[in-house]
DOFIVEX-488058 format. One record per atom (N, C-alpha, C, O): residue in one letter; x, y, z; atom name. Coordinates in Angstrom, 2 decimals. Layout:
type  X  Y  Z  atom
A  X  Y  Z  CA
...
end
This chain:
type  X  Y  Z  atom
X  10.89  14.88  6.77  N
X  12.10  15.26  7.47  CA
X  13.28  15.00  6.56  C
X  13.30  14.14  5.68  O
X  14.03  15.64  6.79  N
X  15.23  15.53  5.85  CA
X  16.47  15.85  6.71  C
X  16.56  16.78  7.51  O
X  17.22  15.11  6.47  N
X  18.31  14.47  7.39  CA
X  19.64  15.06  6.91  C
X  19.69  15.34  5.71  O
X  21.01  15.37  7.86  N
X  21.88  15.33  6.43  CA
X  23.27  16.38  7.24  C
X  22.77  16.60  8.34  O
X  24.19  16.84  7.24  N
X  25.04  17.60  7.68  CA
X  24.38  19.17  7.74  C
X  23.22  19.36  7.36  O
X  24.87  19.81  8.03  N
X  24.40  21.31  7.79  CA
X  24.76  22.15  6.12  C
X  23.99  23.01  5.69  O
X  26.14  21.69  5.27  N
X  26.15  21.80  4.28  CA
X  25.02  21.27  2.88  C
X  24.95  21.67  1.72  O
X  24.33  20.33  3.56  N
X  23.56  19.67  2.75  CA
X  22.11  20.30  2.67  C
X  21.42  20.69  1.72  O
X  21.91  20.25  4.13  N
X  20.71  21.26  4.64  CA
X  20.08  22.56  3.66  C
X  19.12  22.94  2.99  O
X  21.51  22.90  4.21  N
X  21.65  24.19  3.21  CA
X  21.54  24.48  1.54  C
X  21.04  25.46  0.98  O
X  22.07  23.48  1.04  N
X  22.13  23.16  -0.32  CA
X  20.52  23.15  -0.57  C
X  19.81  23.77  -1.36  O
X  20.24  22.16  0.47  N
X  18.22  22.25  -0.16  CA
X  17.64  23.60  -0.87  C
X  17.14  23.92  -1.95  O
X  18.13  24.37  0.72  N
X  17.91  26.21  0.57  CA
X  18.12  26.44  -0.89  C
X  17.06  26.83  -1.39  O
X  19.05  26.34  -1.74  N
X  19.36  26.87  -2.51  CA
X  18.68  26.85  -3.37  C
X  19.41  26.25  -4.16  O
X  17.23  27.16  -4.24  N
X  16.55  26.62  -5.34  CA
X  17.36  26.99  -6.34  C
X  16.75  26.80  -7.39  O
X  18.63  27.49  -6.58  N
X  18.64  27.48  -7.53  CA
X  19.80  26.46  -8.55  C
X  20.05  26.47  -9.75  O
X  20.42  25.47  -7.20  N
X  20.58  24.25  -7.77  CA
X  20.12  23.40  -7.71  C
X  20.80  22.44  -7.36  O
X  18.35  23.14  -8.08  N
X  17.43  22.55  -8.54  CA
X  16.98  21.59  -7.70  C
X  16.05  20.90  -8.11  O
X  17.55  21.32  -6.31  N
X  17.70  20.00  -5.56  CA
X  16.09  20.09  -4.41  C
X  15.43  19.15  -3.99  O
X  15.89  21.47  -4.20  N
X  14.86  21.81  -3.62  CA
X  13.41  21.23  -4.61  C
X  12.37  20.68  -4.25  O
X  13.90  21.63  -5.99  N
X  12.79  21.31  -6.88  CA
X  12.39  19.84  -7.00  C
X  11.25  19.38  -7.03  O
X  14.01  18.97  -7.07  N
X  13.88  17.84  -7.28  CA
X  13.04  16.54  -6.05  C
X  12.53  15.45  -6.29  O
X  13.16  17.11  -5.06  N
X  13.18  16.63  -3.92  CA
X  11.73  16.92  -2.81  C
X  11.20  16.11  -2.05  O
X  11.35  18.53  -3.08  N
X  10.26  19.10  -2.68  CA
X  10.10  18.87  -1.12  C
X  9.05  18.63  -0.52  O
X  11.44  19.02  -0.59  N
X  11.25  19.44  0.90  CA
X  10.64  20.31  1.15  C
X  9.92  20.04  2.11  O
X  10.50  21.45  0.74  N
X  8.97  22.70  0.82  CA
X  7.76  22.50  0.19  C
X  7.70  22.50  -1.04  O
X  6.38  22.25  1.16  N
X  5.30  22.13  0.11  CA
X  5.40  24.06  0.37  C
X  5.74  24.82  1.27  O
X  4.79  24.19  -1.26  N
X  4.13  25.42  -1.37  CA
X  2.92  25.28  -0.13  C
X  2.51  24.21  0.32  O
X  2.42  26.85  0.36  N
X  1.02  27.05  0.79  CA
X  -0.02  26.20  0.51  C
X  -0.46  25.46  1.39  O
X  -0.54  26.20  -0.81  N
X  -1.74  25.84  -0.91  CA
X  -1.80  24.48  -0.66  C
X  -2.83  24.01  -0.17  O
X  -0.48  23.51  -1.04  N
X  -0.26  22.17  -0.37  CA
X  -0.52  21.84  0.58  C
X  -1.36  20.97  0.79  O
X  0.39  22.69  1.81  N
X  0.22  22.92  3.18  CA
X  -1.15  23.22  3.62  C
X  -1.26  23.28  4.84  O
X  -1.96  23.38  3.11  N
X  -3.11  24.25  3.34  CA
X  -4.16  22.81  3.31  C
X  -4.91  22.54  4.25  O
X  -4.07  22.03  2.11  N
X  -4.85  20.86  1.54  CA
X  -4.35  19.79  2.74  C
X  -5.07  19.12  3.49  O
X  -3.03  19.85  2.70  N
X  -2.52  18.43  3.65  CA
X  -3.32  18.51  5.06  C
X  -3.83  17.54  5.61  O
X  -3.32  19.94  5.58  N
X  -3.98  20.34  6.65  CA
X  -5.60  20.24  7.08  C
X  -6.12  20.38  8.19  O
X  -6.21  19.93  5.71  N
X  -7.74  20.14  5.80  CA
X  -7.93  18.72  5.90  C
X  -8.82  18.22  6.59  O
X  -7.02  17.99  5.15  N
X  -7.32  16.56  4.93  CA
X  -7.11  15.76  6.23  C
X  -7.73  14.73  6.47  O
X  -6.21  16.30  7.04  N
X  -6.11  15.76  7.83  CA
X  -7.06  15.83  9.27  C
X  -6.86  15.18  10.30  O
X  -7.92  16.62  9.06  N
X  -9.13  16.66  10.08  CA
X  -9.77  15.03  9.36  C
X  -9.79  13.97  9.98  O
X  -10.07  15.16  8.42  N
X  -11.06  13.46  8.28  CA
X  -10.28  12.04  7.88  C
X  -10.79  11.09  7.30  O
X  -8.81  12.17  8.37  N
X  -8.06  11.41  8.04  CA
X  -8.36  9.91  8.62  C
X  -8.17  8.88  7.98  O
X  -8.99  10.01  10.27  N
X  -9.53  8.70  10.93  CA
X  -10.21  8.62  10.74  C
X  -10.60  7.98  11.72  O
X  -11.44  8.77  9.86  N
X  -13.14  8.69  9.22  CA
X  -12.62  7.95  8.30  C
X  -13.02  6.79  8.25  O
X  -11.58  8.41  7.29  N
X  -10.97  7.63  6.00  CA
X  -10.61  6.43  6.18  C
X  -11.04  5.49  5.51  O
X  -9.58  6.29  7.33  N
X  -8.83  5.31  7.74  CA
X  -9.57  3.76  8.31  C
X  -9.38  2.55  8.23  O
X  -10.64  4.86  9.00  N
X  -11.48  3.44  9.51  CA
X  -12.39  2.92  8.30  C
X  -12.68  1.72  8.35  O
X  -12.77  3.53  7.43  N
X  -13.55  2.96  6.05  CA
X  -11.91  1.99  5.27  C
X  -11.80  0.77  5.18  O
X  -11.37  2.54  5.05  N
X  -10.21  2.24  4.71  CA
X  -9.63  0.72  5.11  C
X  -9.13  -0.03  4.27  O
X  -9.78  0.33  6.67  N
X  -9.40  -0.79  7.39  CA
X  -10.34  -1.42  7.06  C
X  -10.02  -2.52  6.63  O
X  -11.93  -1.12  7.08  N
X  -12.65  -1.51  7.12  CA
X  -13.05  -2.36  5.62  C
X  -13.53  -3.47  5.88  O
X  -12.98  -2.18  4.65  N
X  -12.57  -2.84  3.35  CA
X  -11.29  -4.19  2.89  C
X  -10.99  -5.21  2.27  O
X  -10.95  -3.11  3.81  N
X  -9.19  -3.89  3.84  CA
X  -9.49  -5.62  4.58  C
X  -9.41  -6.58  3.82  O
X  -9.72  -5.77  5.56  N
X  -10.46  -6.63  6.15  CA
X  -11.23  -7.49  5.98  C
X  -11.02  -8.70  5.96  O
X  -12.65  -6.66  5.77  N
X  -13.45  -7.48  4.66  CA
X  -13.06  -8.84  3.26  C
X  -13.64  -9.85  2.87  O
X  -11.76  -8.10  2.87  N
X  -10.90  -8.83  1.78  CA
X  -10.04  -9.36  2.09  C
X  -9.51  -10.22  1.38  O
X  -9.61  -9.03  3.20  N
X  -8.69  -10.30  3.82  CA
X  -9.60  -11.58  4.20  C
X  -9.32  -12.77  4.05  O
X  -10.42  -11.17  4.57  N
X  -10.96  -12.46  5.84  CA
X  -11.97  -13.33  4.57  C
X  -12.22  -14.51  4.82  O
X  -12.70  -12.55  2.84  N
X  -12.74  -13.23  2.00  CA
X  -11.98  -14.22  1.44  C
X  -12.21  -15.43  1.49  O
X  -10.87  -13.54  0.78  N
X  -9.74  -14.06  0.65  CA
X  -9.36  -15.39  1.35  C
X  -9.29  -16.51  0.84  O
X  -9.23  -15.18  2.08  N
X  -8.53  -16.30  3.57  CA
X  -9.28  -17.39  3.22  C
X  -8.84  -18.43  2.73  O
X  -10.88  -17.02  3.59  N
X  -11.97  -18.19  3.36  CA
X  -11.93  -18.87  2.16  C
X  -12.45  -19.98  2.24  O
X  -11.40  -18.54  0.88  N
X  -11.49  -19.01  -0.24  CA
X  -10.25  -20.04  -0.58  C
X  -10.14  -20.78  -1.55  O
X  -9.13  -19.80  0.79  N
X  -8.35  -20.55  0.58  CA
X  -6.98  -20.03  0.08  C
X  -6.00  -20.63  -0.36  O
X  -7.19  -18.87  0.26  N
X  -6.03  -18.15  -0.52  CA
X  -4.94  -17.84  0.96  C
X  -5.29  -17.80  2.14  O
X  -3.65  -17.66  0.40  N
X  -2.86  -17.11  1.67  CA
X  -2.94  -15.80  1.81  C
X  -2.49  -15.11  0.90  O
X  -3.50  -15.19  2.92  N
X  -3.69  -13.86  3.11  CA
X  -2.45  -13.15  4.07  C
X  -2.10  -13.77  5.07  O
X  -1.88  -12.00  3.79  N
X  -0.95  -11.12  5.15  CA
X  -2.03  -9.96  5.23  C
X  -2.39  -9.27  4.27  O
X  -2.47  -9.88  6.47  N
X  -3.16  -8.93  6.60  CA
X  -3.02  -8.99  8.66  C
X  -3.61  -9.85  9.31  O
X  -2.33  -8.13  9.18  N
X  -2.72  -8.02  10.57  CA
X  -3.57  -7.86  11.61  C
X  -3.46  -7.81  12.83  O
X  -4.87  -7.76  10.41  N
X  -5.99  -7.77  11.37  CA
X  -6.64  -9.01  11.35  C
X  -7.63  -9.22  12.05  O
X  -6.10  -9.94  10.53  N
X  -6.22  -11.56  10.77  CA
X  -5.95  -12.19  12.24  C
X  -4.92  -11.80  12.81  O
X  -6.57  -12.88  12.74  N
X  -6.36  -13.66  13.66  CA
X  -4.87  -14.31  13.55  C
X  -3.91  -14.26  14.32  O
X  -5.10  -15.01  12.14  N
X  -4.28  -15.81  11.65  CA
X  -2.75  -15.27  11.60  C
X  -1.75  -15.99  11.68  O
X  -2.78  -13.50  11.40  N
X  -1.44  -13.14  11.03  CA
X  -0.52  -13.55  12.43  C
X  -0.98  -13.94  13.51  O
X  0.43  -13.42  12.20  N
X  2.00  -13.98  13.28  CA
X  1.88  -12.81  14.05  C
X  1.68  -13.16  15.21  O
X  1.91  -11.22  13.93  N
X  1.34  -10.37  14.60  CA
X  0.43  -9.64  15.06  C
X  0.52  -8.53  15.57  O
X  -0.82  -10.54  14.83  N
X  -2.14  -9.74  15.52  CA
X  -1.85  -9.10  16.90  C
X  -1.96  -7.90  17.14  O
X  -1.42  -10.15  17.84  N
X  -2.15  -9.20  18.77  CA
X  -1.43  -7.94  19.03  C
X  -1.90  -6.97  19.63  O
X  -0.04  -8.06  18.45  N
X  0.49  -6.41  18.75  CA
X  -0.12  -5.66  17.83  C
X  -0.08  -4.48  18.16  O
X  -0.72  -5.85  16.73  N
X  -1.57  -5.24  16.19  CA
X  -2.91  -4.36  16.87  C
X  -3.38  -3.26  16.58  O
X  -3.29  -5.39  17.94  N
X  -4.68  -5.25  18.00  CA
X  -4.03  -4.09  19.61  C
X  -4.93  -3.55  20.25  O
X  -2.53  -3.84  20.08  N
X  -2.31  -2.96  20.92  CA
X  -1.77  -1.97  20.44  C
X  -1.47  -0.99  21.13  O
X  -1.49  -2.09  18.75  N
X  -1.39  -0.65  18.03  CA
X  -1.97  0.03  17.03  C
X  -1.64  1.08  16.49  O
X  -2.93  -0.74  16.84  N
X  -3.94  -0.16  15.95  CA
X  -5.01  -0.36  16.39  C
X  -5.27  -1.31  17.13  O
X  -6.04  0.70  15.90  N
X  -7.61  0.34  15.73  CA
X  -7.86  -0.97  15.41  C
X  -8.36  -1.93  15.99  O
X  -7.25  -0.67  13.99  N
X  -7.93  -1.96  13.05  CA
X  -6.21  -2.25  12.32  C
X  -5.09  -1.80  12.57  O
X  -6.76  -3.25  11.35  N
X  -5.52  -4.02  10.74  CA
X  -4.95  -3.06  9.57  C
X  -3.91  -3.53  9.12  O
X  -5.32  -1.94  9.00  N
X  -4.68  -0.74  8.15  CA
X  -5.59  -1.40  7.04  C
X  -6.59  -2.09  7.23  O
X  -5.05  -1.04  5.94  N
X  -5.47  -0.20  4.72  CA
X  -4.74  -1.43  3.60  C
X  -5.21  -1.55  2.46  O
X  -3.71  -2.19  4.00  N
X  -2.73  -2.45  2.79  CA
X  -3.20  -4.47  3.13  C
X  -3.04  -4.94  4.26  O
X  -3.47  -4.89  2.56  N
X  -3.41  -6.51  2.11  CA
X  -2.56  -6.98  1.59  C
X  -2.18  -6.24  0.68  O
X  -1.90  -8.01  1.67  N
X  -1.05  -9.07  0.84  CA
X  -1.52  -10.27  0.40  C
X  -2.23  -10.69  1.31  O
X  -1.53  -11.13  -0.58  N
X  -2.72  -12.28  -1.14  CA
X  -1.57  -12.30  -2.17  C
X  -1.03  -11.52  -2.96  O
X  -1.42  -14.18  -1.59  N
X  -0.97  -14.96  -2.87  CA
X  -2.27  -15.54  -4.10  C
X  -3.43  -15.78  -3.73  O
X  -1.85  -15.68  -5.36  N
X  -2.88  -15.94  -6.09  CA
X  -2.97  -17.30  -6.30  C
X  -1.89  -17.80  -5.97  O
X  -3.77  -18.17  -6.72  N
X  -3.34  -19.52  -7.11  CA
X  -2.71  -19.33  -8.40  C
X  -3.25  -18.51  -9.15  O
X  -1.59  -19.98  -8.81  N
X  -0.75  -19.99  -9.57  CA
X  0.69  -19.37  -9.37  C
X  1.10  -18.91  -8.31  O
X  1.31  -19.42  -10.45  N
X  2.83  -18.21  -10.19  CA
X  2.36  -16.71  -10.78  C
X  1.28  -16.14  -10.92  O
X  3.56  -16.43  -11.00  N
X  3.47  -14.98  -11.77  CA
X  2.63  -14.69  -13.21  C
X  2.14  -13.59  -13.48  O
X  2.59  -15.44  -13.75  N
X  1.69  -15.56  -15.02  CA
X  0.33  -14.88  -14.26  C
X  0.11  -13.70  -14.53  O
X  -0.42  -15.44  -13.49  N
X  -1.30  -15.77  -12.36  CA
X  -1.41  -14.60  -11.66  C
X  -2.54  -14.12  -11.64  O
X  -0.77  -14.14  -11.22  N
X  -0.75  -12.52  -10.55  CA
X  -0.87  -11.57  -11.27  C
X  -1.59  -10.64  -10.89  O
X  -0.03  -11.49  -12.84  N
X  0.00  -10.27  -13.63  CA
X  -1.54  -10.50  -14.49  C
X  -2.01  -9.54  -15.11  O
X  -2.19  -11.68  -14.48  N
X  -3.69  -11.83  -15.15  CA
X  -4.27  -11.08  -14.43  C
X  -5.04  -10.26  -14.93  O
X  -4.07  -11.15  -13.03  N
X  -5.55  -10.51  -11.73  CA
X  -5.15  -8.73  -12.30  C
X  -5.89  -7.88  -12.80  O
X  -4.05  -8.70  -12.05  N
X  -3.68  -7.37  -12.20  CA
X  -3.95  -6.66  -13.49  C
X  -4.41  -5.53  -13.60  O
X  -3.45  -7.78  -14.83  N
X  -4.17  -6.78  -16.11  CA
X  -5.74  -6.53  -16.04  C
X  -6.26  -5.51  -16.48  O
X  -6.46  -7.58  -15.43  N
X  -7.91  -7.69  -15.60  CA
X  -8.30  -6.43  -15.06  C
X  -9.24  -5.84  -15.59  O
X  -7.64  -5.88  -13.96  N
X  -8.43  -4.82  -13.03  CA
X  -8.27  -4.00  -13.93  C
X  -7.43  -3.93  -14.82  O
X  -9.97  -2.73  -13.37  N
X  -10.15  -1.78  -14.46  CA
X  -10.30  -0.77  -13.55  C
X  -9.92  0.38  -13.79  O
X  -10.89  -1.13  -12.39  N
X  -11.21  0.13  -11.39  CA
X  -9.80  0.72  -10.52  C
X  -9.56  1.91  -10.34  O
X  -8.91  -0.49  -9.99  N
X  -7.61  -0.31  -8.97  CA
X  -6.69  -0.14  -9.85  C
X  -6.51  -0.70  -10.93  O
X  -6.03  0.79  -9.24  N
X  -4.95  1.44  -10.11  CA
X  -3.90  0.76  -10.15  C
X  -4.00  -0.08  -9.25  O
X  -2.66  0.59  -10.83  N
X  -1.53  -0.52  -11.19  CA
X  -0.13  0.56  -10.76  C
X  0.51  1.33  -11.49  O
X  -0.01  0.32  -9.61  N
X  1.03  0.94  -9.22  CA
X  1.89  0.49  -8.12  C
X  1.53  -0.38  -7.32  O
X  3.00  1.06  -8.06  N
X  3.64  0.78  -6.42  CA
X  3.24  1.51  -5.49  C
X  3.37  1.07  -4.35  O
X  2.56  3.00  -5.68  N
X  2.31  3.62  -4.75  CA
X  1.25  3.32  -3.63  C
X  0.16  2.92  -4.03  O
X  1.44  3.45  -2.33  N
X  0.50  3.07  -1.41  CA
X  -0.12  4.24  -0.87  C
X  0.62  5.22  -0.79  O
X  -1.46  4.39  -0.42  N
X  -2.22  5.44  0.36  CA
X  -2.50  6.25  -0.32  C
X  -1.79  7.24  -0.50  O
X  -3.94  5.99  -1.05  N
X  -4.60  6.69  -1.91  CA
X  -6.08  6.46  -1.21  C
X  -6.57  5.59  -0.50  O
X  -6.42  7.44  -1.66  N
X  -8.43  6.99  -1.54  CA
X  -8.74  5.99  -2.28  C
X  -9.52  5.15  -1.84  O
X  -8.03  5.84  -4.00  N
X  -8.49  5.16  -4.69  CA
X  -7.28  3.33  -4.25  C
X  -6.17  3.23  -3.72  O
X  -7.95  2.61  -4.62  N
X  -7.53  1.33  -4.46  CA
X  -6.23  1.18  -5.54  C
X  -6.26  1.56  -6.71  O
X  -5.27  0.62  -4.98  N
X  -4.05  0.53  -5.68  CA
X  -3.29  -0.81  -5.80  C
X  -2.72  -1.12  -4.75  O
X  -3.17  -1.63  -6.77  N
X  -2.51  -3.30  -6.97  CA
X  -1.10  -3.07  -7.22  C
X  -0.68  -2.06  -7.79  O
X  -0.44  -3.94  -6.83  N
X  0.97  -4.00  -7.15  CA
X  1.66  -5.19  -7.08  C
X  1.13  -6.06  -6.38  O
X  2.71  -5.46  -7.63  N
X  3.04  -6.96  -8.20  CA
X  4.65  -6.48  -7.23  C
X  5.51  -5.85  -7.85  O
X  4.93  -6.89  -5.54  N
X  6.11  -6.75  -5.19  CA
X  7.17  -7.23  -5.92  C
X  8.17  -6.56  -6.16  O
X  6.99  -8.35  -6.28  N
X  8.13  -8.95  -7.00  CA
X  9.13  -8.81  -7.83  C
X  10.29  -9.20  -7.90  O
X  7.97  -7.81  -8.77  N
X  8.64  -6.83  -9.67  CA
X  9.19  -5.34  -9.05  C
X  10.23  -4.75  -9.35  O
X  8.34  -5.03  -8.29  N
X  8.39  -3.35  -8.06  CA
X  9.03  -3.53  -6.84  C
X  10.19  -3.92  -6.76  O
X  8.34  -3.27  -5.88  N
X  8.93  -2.94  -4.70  CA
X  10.35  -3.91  -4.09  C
X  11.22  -3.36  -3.41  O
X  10.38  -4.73  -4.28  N
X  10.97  -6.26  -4.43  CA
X  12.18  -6.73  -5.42  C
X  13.11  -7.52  -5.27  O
X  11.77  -5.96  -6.44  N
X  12.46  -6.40  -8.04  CA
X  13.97  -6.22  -7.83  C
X  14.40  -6.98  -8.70  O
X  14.49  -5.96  -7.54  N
X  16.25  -5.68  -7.08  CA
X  16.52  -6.51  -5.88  C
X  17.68  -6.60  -5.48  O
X  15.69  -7.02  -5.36  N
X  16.12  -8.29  -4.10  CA
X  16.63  -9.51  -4.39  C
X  15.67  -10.25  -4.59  O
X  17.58  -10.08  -4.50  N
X  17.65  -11.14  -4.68  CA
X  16.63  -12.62  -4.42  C
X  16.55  -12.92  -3.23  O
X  16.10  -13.26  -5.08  N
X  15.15  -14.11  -5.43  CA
X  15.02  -15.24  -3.83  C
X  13.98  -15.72  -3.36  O
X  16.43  -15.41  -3.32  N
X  16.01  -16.01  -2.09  CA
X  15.73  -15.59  -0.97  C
X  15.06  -16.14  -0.10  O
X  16.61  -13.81  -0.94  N
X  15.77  -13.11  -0.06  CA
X  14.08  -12.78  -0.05  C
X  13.23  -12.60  0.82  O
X  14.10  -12.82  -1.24  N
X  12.56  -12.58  -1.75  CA
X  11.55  -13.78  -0.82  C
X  10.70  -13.51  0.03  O
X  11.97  -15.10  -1.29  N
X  11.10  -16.01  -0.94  CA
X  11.55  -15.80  0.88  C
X  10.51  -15.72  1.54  O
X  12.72  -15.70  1.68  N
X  12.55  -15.80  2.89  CA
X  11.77  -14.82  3.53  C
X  11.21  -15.12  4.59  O
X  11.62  -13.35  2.89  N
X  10.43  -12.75  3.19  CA
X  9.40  -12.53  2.93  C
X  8.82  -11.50  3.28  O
X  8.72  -13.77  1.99  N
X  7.25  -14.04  1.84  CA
X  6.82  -13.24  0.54  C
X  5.65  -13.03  0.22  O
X  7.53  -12.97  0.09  N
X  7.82  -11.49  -1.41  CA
X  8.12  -12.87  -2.64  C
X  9.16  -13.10  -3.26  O
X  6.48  -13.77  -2.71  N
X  6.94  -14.11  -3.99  CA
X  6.26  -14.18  -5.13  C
X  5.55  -13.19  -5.27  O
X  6.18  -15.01  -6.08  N
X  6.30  -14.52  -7.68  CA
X  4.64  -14.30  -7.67  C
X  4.13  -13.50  -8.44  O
X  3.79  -15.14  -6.65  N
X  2.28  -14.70  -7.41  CA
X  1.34  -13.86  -5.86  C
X  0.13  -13.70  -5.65  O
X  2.19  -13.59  -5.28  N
X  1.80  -12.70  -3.99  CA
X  1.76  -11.13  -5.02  C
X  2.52  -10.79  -5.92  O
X  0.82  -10.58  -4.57  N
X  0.21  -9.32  -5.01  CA
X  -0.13  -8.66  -3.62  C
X  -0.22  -9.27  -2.56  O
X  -0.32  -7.16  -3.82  N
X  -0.55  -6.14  -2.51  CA
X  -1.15  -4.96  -3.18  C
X  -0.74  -4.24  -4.09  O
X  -2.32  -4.95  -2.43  N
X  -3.65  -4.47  -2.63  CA
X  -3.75  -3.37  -1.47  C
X  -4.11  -3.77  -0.37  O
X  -3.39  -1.68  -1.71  N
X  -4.03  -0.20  -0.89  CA
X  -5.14  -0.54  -0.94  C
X  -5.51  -0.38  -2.10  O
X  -6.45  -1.20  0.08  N
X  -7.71  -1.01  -0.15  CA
X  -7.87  0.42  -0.12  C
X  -7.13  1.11  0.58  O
X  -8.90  0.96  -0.92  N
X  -9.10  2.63  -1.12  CA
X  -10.94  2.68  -0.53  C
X  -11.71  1.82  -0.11  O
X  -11.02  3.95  -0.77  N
X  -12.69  4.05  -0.28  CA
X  -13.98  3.22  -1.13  C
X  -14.89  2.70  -0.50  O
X  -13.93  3.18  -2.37  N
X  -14.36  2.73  -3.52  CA
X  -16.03  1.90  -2.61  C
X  -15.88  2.13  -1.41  O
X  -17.10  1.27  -2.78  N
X  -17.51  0.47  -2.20  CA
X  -16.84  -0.65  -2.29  C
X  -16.19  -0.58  -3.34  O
X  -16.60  -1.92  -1.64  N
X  -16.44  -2.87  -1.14  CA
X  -16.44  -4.21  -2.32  C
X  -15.52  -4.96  -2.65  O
X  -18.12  -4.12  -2.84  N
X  -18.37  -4.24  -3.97  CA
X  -17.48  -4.49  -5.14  C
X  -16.96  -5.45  -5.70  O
X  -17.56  -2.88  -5.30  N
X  -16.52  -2.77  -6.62  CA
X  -15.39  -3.18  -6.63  C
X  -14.77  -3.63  -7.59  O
X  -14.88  -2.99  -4.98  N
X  -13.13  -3.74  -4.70  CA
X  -13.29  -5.05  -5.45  C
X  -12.67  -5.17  -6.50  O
X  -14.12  -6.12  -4.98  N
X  -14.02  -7.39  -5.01  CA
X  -14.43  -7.68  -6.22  C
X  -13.76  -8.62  -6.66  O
X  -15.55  -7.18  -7.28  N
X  -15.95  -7.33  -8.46  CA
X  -14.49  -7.23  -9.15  C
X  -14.01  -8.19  -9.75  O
X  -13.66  -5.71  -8.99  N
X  -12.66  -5.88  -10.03  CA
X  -11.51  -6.59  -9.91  C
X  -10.67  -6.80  -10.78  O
X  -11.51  -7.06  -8.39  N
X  -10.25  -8.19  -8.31  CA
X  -10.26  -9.59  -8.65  C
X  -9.31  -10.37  -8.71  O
X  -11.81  -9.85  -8.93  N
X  -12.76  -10.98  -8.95  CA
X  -12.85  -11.11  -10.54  C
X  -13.42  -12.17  -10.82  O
X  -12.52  -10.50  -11.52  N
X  -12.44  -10.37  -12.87  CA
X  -11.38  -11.61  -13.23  C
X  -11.05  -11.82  -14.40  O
end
């Protein structure tokens, strides 16, 4: 959705001051076409998806590590969780033992999960908030929202389960 006065709107229209290009408020067809197919097996995905996600939280947890994950018992919002979701989603949060030194090791080690900010992929995706998503926050806002130096956030993806934990386990 794209938001905005009616002059602005309009401006999108215009491809030919580039803003349509830049921005890609129009998928082409064949986009539209893919987004559409994908989305018939999108809750087949989703529940494999939670279902991983989970698994590595509730590892995690056991090992002693601080886990954010809402399908934890433990999280501060389960149970509105458990009246708006299936399951606890797709995305994990896990502090590492150590600081940041400590987080960017787990993260160079991985070979299979991809090193990005982006979330919601098939494939499994790591990211260091602190830096990325986070990195322009000021350092005490950071720590009052749990955004700190060796906390990492993990898209569980389809991958087996296995392989998740082997390459985070490196």
């Amino acid at each position: 959705v794209v938001c905005g006065s009616q002059e602005f709107i309009d401006s999108l229209r215009n491809v030919n001051n580039g803003a349509a290009m830049l921005l890609g408020p129009v998928m082409d067809s064949l986009r539209a076409a893919s987004v559409l197919k994908n989305l018939r097996t999108l809750h087949i995905r989703m529940k494999k998806h939670s279902e991983n996600a989970k698994y590595l939280a509730e590892k995690f947890e056991n090992d002693g590590l601080k886990v954010v994950y809402p399908g934890l018992k433990s999280h501060a919002q389960h149970d509105l969780c458990k009246k708006q979701m299936r399951n606890g989603g797709a995305v994990i949060s896990f502090e590492v033992k150590g600081g940041k030194d400590a987080a960017w090791k787990v993260i160079d080690s991985t070979r299979l999960l991809s090193i990005t900010a982006n979330l919601g992929d098939v494939k499994s995706t790591i990211t260091h908030p602190a830096s990325t998503t986070h990195g322009r926050v000021a350092e005490e806002e950071r720590q009052k929202a749990g955004v700190t130096d060796n906390l990492l956030r993990v898209s569980v993806g389809l991958e087996t389960i296995e392989d998740i934990q082997t390459d985070l386990q490196r």
